[in-house]
LUMFITOR-28840 format. One line per 10 residues: number of its first residue (from 1); their letters; for each residue z, y, x of C-alpha. Coordinates in steps of 0.1 Angstrom, whole numbers, plus 5000, padded with zeros to 4 digits. Example, Ala and Ser with C-alpha at 12.3 -4.5 7.8 and 13.67 -1.06 7.14 Angstrom:
<atoms>
1> AS> 5078:4955:5123 ~ 5071:4989:5137
</atoms>
This chain:
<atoms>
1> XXXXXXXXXX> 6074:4036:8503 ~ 6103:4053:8490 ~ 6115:4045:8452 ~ 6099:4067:8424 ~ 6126:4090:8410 ~ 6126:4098:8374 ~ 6131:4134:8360 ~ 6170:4129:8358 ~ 6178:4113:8395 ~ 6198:4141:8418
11> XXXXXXXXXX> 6175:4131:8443 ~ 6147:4143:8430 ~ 6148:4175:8449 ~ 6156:4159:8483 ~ 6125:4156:8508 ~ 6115:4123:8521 ~ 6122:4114:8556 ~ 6106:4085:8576 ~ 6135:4063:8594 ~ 6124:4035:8614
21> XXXXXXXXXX> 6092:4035:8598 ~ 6099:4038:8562 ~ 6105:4063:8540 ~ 6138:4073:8529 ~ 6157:4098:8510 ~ 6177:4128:8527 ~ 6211:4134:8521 ~ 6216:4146:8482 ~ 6218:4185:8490 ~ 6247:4195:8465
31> XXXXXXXXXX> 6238:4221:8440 ~ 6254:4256:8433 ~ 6268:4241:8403 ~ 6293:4222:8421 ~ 6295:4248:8452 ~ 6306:4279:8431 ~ 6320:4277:8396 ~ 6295:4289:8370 ~ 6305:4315:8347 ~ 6327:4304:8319
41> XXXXXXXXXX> 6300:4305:8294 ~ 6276:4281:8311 ~ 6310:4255:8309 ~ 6324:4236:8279 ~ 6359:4219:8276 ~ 6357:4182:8263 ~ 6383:4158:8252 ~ 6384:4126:8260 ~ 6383:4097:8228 ~ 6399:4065:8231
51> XXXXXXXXXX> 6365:4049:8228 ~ 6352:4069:8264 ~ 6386:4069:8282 ~ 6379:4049:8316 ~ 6340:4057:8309 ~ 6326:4086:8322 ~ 6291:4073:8313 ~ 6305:4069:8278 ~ 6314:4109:8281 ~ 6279:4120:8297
61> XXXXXXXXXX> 6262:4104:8267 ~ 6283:4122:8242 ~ 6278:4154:8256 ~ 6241:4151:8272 ~ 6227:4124:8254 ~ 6222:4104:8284 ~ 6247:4080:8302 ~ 6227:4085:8338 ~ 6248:4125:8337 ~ 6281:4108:8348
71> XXXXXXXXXX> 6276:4115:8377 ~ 6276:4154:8368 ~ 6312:4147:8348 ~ 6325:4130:8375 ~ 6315:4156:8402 ~ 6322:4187:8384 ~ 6356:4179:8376 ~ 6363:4168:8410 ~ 6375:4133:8403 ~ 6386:4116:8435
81> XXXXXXXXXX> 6391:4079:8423 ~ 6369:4069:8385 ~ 6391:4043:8381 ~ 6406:4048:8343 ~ 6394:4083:8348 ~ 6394:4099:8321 ~ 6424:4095:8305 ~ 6420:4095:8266 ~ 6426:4128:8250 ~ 6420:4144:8284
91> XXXXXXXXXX> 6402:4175:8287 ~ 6374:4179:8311 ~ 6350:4203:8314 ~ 6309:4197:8319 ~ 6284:4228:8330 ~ 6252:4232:8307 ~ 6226:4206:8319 ~ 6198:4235:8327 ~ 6227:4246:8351 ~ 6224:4209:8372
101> XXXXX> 6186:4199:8368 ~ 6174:4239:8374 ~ 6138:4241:8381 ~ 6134:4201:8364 ~ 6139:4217:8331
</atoms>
């Protein structure tokens, strides 16, 4: 039996597969969010502290309250290594949250 998801998980939308006689997870099917820009009023600019540089959770719970969004920072600004990312003092940008969880909300 698959893992129960909480409200929160980017899987939760994903339909169950049986592989090899247990349940499973389907690929993550990325949302519109990250597919098309939203429009710029849905999107706020952040900058960075000192404190969150190289912690993108650290950024996701200043901004949504809740460390488990990193990966929505991380993915929405396109970040291809998290290593040190972000910089401090860099500006990033995050979409609304009703924009990623949709329907959840």
């Amino acid at each position: 039996m698959a893992l129960p998801l909480s409200q929160v998980s980017r899987y939760i939308k994903t339909p169950l597969v049986s592989f090899d006689g247990k349940e499973t997870y389907t690929k993550w099917a990325e949302q519109g969010v990250f597919i098309t820009r939203p429009p710029e009023n849905k999107i706020t600019k952040y900058q960075v502290s000192q404190a969150e540089a190289g912690r993108p959770d650290l950024v996701a719970l200043s901004v949504y309250s809740d460390s488990k969004f990193d990966w929505v920072i991380i993915a929405f600004n396109n970040t291809k290594s998290i290593f040190g990312w972000p910089q401090p003092l860099e500006v990033i940008e995050y979409p609304e949250i009703s924009l990623v969880l949709g329907d959840l909300l």
